[in-house]
Backbone bond lengths (Angstrom), bond angles and torsions (degrees), N, CA, C in turn:
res aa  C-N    CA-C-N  psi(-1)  N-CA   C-N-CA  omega(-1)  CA-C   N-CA-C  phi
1 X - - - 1.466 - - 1.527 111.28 -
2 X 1.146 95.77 -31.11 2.140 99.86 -179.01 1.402 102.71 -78.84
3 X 1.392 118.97 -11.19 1.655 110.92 -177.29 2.405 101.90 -80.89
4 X 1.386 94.92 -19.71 1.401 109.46 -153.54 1.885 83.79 -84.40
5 X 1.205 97.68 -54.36 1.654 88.24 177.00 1.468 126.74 -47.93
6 X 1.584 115.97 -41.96 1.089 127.12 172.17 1.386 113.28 -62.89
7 X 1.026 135.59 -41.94 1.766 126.34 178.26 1.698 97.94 -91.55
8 X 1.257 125.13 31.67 1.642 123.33 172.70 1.852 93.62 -108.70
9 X 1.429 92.84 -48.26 1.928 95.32 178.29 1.099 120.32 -70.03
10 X 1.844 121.32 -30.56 0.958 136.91 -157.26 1.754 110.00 -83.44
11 X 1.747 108.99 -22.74 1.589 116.96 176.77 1.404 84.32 -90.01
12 X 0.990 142.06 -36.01 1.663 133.06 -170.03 1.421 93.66 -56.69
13 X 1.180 119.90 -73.04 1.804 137.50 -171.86 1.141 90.35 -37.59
14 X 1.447 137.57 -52.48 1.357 135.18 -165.33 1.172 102.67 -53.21
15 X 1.563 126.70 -69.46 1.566 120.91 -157.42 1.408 112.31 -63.01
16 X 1.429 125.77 -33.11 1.541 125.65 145.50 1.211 137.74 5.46
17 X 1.490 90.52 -94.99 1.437 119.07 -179.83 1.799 103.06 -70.83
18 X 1.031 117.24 -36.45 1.720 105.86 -176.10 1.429 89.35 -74.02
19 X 1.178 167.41 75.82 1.760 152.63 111.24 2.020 84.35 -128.09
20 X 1.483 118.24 34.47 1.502 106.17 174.72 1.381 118.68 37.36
21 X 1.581 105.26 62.53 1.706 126.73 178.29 1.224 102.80 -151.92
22 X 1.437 118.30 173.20 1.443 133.58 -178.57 1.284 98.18 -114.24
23 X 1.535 101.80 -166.56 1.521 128.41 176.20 1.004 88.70 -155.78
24 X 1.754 148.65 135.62 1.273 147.64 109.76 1.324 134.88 -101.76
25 X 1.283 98.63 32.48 1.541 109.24 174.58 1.405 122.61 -141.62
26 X 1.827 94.51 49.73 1.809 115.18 -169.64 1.311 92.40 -84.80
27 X 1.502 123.56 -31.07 1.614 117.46 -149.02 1.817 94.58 -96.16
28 X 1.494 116.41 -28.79 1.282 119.29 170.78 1.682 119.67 -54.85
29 X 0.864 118.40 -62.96 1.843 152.56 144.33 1.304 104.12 -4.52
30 X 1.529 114.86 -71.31 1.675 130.74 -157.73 1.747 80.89 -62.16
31 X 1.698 111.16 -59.71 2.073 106.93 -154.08 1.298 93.44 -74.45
32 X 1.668 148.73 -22.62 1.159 127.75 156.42 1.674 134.07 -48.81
33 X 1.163 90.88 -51.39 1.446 101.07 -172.32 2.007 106.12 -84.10
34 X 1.247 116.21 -15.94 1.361 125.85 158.97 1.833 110.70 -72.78
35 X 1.255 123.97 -39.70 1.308 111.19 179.10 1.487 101.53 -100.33
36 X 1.102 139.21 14.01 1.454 126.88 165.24 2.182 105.10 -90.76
37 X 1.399 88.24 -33.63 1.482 101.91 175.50 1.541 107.87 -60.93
38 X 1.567 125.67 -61.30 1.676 106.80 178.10 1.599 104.51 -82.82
39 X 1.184 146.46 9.27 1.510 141.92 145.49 1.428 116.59 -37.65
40 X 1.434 102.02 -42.32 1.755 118.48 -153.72 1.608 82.44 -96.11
41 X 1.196 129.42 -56.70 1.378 113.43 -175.67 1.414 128.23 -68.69
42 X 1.208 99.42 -19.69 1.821 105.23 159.79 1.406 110.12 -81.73
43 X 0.584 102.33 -20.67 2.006 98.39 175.54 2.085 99.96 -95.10
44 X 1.650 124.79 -3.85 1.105 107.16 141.15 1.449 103.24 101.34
45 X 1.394 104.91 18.97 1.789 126.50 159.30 1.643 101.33 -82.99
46 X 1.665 82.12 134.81 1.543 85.36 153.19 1.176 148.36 -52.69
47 X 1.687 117.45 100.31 1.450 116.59 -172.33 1.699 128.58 -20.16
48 X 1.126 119.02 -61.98 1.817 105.82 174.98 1.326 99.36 -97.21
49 X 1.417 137.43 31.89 1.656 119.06 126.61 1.806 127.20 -88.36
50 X 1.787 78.71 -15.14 2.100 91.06 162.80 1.294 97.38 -53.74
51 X 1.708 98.23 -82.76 1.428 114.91 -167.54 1.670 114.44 -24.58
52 X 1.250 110.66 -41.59 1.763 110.33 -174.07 1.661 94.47 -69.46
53 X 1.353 119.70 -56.97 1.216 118.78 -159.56 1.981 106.43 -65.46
54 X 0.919 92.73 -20.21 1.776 110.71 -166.16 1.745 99.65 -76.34
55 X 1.367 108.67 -45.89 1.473 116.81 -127.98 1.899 90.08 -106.51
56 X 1.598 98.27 -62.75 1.698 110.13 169.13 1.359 120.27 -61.43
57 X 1.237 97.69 -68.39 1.549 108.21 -165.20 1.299 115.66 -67.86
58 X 1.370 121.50 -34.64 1.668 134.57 -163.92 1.804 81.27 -75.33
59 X 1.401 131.11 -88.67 0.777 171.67 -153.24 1.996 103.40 -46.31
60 X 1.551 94.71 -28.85 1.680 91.71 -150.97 2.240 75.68 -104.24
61 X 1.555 114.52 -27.47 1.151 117.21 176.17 1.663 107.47 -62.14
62 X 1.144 115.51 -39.97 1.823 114.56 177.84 1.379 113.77 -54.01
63 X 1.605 93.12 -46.82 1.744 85.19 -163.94 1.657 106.04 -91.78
64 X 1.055 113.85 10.96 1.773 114.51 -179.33 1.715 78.75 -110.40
65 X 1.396 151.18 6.33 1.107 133.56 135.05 1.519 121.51 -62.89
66 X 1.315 103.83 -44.27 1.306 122.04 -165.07 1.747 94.71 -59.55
67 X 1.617 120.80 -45.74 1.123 119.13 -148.52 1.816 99.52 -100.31
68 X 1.530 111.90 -8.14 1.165 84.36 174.34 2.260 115.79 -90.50
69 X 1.607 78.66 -5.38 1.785 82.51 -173.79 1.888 97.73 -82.10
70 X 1.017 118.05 -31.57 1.554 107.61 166.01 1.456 117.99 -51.49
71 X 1.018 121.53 -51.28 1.592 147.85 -170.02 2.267 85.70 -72.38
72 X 0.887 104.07 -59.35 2.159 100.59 -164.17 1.149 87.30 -58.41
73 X 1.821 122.56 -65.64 1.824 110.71 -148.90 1.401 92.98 -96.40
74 X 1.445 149.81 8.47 1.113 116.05 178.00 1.521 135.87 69.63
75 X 1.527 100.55 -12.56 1.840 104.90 159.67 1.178 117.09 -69.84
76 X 1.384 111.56 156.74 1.593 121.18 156.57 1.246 127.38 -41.07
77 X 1.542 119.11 117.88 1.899 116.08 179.00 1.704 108.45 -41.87
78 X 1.118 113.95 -17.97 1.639 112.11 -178.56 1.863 99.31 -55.87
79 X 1.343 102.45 -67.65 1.957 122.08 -166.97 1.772 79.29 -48.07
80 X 1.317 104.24 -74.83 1.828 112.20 -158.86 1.630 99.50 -23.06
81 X 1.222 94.52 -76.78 1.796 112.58 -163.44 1.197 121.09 -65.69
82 X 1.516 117.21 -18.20 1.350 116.88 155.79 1.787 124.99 -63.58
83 X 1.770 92.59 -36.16 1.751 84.22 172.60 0.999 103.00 -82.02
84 X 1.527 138.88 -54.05 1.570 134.74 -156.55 1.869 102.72 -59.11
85 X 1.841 117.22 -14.32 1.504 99.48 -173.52 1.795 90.66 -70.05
86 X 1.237 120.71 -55.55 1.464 134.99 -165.82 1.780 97.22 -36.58
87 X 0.889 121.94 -41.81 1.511 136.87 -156.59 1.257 100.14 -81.25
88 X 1.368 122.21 -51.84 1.675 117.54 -177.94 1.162 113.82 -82.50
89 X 1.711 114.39 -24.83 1.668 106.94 169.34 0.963 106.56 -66.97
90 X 1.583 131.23 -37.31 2.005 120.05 172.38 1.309 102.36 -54.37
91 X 0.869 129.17 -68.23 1.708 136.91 174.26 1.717 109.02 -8.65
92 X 0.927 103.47 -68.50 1.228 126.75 -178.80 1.329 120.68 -58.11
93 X 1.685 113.10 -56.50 1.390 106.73 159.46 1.519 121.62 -52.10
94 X 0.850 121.47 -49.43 1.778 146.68 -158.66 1.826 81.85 -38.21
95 X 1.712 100.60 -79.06 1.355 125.77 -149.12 1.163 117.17 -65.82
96 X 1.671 100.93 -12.55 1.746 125.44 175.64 1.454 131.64 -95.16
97 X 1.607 100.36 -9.16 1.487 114.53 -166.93 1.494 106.41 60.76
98 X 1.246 126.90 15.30 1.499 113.50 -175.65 1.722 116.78 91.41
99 X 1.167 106.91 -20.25 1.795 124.31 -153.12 2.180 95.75 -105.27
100 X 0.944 79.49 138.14 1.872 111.82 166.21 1.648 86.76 -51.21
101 X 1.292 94.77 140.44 1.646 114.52 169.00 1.554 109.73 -130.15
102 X 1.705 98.37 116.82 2.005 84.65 179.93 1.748 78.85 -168.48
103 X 1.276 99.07 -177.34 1.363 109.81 -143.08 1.450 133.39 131.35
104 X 1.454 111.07 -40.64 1.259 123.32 -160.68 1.725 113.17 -110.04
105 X 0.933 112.08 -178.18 1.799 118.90 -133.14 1.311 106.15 -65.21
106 X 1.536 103.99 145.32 1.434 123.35 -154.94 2.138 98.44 -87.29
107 X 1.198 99.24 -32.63 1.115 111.25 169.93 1.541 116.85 -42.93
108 X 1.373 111.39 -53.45 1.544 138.56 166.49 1.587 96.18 -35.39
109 X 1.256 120.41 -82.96 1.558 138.92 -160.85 1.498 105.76 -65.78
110 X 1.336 106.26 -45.08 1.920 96.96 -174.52 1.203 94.93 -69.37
111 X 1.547 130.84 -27.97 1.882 110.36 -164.54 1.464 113.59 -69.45
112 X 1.301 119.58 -27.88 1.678 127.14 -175.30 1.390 92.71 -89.31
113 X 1.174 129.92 -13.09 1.290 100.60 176.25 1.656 117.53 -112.37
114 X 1.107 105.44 29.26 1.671 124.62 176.33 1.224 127.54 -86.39
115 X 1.002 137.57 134.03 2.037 133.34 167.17 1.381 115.00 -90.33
116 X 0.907 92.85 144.77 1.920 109.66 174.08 1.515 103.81 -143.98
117 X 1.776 92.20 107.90 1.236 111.99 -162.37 1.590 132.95 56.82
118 X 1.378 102.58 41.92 1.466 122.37 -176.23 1.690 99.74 73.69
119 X 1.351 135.84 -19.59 1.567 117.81 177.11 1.245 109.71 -77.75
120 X 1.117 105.13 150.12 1.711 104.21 -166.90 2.116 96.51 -86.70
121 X 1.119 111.09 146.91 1.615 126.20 168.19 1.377 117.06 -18.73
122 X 1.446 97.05 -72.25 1.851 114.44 -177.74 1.493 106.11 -66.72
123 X 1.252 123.48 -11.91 1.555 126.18 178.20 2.112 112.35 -80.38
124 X 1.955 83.57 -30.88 2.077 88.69 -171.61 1.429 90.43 -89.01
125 X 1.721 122.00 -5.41 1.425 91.68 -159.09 1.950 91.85 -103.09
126 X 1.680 98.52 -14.15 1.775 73.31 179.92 1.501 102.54 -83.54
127 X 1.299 114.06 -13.20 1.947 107.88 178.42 1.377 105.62 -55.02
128 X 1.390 137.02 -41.34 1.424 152.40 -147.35 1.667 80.28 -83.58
129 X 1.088 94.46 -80.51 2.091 103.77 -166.57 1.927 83.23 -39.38
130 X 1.086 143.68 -60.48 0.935 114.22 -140.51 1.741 106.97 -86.83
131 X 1.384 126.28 -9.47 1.401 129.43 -156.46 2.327 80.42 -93.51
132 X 1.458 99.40 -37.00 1.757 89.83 171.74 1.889 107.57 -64.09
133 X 0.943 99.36 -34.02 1.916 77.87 174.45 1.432 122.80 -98.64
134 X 1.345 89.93 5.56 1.788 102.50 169.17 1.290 98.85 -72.88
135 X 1.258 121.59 -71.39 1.836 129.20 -171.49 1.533 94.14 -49.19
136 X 1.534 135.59 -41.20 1.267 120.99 -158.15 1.805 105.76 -75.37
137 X 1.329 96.68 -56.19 1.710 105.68 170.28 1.495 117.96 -38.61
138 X 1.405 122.78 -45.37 1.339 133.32 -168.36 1.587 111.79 -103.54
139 X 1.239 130.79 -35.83 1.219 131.84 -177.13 1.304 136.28 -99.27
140 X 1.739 93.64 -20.26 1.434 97.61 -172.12 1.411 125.90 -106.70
141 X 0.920 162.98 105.53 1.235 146.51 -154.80 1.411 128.33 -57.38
142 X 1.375 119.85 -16.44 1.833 121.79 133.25 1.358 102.91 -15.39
143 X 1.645 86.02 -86.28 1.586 89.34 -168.58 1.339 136.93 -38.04
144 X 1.680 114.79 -48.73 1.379 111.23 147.19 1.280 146.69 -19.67
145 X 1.417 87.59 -53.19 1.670 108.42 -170.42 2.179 107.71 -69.39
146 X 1.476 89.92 -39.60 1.306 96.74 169.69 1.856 121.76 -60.97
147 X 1.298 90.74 -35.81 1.545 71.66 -175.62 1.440 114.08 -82.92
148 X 1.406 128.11 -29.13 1.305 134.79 149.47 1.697 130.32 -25.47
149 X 1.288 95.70 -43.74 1.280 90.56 159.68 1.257 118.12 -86.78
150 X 1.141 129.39 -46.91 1.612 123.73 -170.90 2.122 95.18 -60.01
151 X 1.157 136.02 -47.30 1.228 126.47 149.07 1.875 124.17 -8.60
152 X 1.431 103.91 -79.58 1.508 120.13 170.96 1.156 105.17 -158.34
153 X 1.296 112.98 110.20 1.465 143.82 157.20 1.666 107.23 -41.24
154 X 0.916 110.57 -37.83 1.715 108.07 -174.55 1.595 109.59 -79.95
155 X 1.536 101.32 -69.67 1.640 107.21 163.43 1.483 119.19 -22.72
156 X 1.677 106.26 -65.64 2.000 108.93 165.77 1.200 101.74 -9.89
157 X 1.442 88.50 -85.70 1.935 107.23 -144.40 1.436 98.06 -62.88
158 X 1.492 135.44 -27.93 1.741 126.44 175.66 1.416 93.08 -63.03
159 X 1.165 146.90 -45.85 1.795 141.52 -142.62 1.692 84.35 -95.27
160 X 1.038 127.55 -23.48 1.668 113.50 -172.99 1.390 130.48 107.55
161 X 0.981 96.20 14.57 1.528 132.28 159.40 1.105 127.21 -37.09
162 X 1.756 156.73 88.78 0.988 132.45 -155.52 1.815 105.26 -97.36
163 X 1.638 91.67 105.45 1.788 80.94 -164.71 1.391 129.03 -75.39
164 X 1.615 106.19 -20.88 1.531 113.72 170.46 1.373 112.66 -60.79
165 X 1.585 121.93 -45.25 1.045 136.96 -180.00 1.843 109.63 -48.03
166 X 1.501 135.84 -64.56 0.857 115.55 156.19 1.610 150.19 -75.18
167 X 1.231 102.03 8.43 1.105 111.83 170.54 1.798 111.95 -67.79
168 X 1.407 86.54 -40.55 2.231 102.04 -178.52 1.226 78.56 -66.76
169 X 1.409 160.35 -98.40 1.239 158.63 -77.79 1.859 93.81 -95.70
170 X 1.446 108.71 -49.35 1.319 125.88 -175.95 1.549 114.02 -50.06
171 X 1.145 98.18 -49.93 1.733 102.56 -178.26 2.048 104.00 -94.03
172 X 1.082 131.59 -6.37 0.935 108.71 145.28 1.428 153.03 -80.96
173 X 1.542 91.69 -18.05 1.952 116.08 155.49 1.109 109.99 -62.84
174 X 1.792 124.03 -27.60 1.545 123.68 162.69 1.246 112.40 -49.10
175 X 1.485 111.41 -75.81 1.134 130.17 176.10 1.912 121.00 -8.23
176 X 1.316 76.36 -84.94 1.942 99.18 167.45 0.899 116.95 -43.62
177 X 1.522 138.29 -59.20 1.371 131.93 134.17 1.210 127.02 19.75
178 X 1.486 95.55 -94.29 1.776 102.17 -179.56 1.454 117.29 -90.11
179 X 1.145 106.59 6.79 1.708 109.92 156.17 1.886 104.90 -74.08
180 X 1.046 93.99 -65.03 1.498 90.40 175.42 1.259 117.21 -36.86
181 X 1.461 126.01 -59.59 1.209 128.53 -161.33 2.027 105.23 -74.76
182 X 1.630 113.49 -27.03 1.369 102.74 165.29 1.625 109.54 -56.60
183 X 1.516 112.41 -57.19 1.731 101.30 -177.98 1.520 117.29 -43.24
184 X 1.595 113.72 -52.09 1.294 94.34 174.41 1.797 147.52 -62.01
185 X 1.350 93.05 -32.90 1.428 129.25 132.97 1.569 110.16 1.98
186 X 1.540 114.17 -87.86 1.307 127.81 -133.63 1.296 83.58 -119.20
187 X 1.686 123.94 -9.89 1.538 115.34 158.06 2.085 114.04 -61.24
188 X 1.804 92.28 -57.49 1.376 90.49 172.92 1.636 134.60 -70.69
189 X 1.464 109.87 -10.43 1.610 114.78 169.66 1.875 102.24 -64.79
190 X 1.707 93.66 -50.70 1.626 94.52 -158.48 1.675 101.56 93.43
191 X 0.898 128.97 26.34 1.506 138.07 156.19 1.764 109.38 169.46
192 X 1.627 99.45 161.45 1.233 102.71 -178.20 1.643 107.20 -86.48
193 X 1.084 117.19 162.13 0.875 122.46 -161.02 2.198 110.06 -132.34
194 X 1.095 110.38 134.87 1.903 102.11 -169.68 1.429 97.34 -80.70
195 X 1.310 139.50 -26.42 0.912 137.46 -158.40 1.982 119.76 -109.74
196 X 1.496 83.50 5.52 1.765 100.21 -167.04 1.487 88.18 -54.06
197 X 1.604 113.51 156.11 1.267 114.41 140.79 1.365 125.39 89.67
198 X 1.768 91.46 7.40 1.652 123.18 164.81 1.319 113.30 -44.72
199 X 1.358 126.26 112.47 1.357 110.68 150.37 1.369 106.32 83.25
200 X 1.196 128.63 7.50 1.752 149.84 -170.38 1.665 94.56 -85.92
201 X 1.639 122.80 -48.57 1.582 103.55 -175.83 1.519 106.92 -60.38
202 X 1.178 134.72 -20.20 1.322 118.78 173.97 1.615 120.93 -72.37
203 X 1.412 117.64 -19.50 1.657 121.15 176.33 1.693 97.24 -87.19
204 X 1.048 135.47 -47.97 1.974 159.04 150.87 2.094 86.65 -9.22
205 X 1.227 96.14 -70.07 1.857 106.22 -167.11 1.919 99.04 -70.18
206 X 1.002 111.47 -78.17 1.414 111.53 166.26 1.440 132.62 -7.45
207 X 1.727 104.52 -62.19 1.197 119.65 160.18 1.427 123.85 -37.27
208 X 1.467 94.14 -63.93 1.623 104.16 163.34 1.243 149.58 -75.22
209 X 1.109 87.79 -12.53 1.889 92.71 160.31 1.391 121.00 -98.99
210 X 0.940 124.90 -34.98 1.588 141.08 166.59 1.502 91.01 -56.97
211 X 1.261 129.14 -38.26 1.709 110.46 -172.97 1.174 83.48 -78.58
212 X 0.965 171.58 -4.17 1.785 152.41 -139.14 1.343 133.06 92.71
213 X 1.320 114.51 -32.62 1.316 111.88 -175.49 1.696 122.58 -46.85
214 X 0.919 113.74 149.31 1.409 135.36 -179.63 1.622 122.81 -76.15
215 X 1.676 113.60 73.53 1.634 96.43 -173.86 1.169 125.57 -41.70
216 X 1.838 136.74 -3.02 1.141 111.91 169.74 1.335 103.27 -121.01
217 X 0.975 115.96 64.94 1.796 135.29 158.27 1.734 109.39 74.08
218 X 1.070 107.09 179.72 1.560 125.51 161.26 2.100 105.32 59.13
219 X 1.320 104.73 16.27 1.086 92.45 157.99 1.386 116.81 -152.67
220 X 1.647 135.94 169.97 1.707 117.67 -159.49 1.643 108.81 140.93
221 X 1.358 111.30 106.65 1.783 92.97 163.17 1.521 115.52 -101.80
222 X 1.464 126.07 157.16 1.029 116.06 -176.17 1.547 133.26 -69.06
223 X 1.557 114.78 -28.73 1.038 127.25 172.49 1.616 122.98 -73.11
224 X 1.796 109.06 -27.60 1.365 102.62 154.36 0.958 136.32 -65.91
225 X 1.675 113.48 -6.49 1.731 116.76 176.73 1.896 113.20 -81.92
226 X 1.295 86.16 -24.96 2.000 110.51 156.53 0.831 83.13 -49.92
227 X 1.714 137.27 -106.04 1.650 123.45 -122.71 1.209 84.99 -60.62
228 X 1.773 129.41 -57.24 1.256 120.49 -137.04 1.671 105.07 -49.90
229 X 1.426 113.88 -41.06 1.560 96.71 -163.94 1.742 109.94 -89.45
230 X 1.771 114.14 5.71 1.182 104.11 -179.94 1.739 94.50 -99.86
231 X 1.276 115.42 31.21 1.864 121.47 163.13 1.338 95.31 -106.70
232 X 1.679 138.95 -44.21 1.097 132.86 -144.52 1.401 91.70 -84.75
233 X 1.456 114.60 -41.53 1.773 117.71 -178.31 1.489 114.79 -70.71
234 X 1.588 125.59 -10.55 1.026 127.75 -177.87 1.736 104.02 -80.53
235 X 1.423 99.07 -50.10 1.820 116.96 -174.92 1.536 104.79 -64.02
236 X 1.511 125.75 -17.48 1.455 119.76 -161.69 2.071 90.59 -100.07
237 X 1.408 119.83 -35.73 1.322 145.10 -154.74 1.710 82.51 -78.62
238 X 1.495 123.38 -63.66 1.367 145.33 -161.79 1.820 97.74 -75.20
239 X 1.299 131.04 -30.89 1.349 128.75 162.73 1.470 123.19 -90.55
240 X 1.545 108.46 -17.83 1.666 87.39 146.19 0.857 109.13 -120.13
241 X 1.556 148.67 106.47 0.945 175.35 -57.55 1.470 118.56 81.47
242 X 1.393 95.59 -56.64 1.851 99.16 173.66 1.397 122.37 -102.80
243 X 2.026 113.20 11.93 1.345 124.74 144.65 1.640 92.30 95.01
244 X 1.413 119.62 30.12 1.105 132.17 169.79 1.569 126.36 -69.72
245 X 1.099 130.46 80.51 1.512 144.15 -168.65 1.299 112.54 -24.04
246 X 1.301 115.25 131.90 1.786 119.07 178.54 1.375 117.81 -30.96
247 X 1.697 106.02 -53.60 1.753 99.53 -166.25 1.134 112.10 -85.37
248 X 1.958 130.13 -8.19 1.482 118.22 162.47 1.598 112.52 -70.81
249 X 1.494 110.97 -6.92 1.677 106.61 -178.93 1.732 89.45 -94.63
250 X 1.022 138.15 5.72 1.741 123.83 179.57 1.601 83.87 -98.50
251 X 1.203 121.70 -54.87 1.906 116.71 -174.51 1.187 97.96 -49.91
252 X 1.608 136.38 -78.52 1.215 132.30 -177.42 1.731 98.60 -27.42
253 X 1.593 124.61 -89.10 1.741 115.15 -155.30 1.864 107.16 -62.76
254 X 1.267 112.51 14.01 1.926 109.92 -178.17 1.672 95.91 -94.20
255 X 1.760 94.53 -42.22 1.617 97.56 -163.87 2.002 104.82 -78.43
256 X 1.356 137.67 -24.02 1.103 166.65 140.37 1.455 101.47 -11.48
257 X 1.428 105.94 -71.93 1.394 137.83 -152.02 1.810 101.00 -72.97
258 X 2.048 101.56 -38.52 1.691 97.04 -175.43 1.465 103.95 -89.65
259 X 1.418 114.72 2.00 1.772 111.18 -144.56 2.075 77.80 -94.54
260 X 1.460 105.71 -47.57 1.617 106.55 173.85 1.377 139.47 -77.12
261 X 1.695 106.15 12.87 1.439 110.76 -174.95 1.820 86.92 -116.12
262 X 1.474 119.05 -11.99 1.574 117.52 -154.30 1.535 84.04 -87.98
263 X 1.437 102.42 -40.91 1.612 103.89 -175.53 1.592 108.84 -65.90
264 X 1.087 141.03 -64.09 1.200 166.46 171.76 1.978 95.98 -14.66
265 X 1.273 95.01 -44.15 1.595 110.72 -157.85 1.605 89.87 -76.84
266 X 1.406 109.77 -55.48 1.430 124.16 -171.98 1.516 120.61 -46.41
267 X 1.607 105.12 -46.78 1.326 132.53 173.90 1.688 96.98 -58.45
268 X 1.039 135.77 -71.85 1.142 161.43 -152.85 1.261 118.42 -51.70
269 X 1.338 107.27 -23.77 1.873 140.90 -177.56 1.262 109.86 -82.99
């Protein structure tokens, strides 16, 4: 299930980085939109109408924050998303008292953790999320339009491009993203958690560059950001396993992360 989260942030990271932007406020995002999700079910909503409200909406509202403050001041999504992560992790504490939230419906927790046909739940549901941004990347002319800009931003906007316009669109597919991946998240904890989702934009970027994507935009398929983050969940699964300490697994995905952008650059020449 932790491999499924990682390729949920990791297609988010994708749409990012392809218009030559970041996200660093996937891991903020996921414990927001994960503790607004068991909020709603302790207050006695239907569990997957939480999850929608938790996962989409919570989730798809952050990052269409995220994208309209890129779009007002004109900084780099790096500055943006670095403050707005700080902001939703307060968020999060605030509304949490600091404290684990769990309690709530078992129904919730056994469904993510179920198989259908030996694949586990959280495995069909990030294939699903990802075969919808497959058709969007490849079929739709959004998608087009997105990679065009992340290509040349200038060119875009001469051809008619509405570039603010996808830029909001971009970081709210973030958004959703790691909303999703908090529900699944706080399905497999069995409570939400204030602190979920630490240190997650660095597995989010990883994912995506290790699948291919192009740190300076306009190039990336979506399904390689699949393998990419079902390597990063393999290496995180495969380091504890042999009782390998959290912050030698952040050196491992930092050093990962420069070894595929150095190449990327090299290629690129």
């Amino acid at each position: 299930m932790q491999s499924s989260v990682t390729v949920l942030i990791g297609m988010g990271e994708f749409f990012a980085i392809l218009v030559a932007g970041i996200d660093l406020s996937v891991g903020a995002i996921l414990a927001l939109s994960g503790m607004v999700t068991a909020k709603l079910m302790l207050a006695g909503i239907d569990p997957f109408l939480a999850a929608l409200i938790g996962g989409v909406l919570v989730g798809g509202a952050l990052g269409a924050i995220n994208g309209c403050l890129v779009n007002w001041t004109g900084l780099h999504p790096f500055i943006i998303t670095l403050g707005t992560n700080a902001i939703f992790r307060g968020i999060t504490l605030v509304i949490s008292d600091a404290n684990s939230v769990y309690g709530f419906s078992f129904d919730f927790v056994n469904f993510f953790a179920a198989s259908v046909i030996g694949i586990p739940v959280p495995v069909i549901f990030s294939l699903i999320v990802a075969l919808i941004l497959w058709f969007l990347t490849t079929r739709m002319r959004l998608g087009r339009n997105i990679y065009a800009l992340g290509g040349n931003k200038n060119s875009a906007f001469y051809s008619g491009i509405d570039v603010k316009f996808h830029i909001l669109v971009v970081f709210i597919i973030s958004g959703v993203c790691a909303g999703l991946a908090g529900v699944v998240s706080t399905a497999r904890l069995g409570a939400a958690e204030p602190l979920a989702g630490m240190g997650f934009e660095t597995y989010a970027i990883a994912s995506a560059i290790i699948g291919g994507t192009s740190f300076f935009g306009g190039k990336g398929r979506i399904f390689s950001v699949v393998i990419g983050g079902l390597i990063i969940g393999t290496i995180n699964n495969g380091l504890n396993i042999l009782q390998v300490q959290t912050y030698y697994q952040l050196v491992v995905m930092g050093g990962l992360i420069i070894a595929a952008v150095a190449l990327d650059r090299l290629i690129s020449k």
